[in-house]
N, C-alpha and C positions, 0 to 999 in steps of 0.2 A: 634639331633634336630638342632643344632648348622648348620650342614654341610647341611640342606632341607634350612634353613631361606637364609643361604649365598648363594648355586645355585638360589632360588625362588629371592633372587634380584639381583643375577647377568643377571636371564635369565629376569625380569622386565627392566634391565638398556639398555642390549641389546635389548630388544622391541622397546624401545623409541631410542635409540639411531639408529637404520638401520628402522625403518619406518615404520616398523609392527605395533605399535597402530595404530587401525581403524581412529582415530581420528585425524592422524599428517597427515600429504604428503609425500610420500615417498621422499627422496631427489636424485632426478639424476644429481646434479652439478658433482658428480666423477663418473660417469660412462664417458667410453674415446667413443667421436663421431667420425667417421671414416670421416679424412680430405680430402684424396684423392679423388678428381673432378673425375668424369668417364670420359673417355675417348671421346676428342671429333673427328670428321671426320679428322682433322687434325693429332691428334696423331696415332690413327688408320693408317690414310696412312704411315704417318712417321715409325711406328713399321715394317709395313707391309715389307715398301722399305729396311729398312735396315735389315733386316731379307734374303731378296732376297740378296741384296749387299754381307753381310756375307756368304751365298750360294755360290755366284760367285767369289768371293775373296780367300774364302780357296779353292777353287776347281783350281782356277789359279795359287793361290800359290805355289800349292802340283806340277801344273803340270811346274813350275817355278824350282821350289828343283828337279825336274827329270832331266830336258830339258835346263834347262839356261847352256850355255855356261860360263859364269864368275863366280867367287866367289858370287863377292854384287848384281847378279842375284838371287842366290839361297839363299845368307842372305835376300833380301828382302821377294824373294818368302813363308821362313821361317816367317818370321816377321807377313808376312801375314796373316797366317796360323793360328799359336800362338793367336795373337790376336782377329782375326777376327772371331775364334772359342770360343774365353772368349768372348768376347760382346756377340754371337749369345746365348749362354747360359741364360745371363740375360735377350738380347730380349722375348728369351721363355719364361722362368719365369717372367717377367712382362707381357706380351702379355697372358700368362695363367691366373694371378693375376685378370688382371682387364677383361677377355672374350672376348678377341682378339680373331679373325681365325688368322692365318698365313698365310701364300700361302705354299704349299710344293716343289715347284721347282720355280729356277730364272725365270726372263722375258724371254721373246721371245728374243730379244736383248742381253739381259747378254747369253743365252745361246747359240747361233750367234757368240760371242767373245769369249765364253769356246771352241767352236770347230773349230773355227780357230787356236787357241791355240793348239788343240790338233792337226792339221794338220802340224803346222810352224815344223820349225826344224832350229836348229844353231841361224847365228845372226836376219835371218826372224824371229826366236821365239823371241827372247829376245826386237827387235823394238816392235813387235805387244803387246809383254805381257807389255811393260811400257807406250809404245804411251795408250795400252787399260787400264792398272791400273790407269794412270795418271788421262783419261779423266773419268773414274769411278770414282774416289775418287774426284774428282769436283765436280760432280755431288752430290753423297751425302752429301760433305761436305755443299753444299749451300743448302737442302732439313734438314737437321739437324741444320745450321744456324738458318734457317724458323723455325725449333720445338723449337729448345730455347727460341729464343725471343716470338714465338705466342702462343708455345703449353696452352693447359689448366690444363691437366694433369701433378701435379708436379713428379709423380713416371718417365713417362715419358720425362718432362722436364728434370728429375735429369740422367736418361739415356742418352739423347743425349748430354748432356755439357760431361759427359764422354767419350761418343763415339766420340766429335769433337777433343781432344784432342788429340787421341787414330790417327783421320782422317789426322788430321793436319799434325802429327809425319809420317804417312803415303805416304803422299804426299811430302815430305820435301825429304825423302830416296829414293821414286821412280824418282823425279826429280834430286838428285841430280846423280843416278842409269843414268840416260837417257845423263849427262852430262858427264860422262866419259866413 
């Protein structure tokens, strides 16, 4: 008798307490509201392009680790690789997150400078792959700039402050690659 009276107001306390009396409001203060902004035309392109970028970066890279003539030819081309394959990762998976398409092959352009790449040989390869990484990593580096500061989407925004870092480090090696 004892152990009906204690469930009958444990299961009464919890009525009132999660919202079940007809007569209370349910309370949704703790239910969690999903923060992230969808995605706007800007992040969208910005996922899109560095998605392409990481395409033509590890494909130049790999053909950098074959084809480079120097050491810190093929350390960068590595570098590239490494990295530019971890970001494209995440690009997926946020680009999946929030209903991104992707593109599945580079631009017309990026792909223009992968087969030139694949044409060069000796130190023809090694000008083309850093003249071409150089001015790629410019490129996105000021297109990720633009998402930082404008994006809307914070999953986004929190991407590219990664990936500038990631760009910047990038650019720093292949320049200093081009100087000696």
């Amino acid at each position: 008798m004892r152990t009906s009276l204690t469930l009958s107001m444990a299961i009464a306390v919890l009525a009132t307490i999660t919202g079940c009396n007809p007569g209370v409001a349910p309370n949704t203060a703790a239910v969690a509201v999903r923060t992230d902004a969808q995605p706007s035309e800007q992040d969208k392109t910005w996922l899109r392009g560095i998605h392409q970028a990481n395409l033509t970066e590890v494909e130049s890279g790999r053909l950098a680790m074959d084809k480079g003539t120097t050491k810190r030819i093929k350390a960068v081309g590595e570098m590239l690789v490494k990295d530019h394959a971890e970001l494209d990762v995440k690009v997926t998976e946020t680009a999946s997150q929030l209903g991104v398409e992707l593109p599945s092959s580079p631009s017309a352009d990026q792909e223009a400078l992968v087969a030139r790449l694949e044409d060069a040989s000796g130190e023809d390869f090694d000008q083309d792959f850093l003249s071409g990484m150089i001015k790629a990593h410019k490129e996105v580096l000021a297109a990720t700039k633009t998402e930082v500061s404008g994006g809307s989407s914070p999953a986004v925004k929190s991407l590219a402050e990664t990936a500038e870092a990631s760009l910047k480090k990038h650019l720093a090696a292949l320049k200093k690659a081009q100087r000696s």
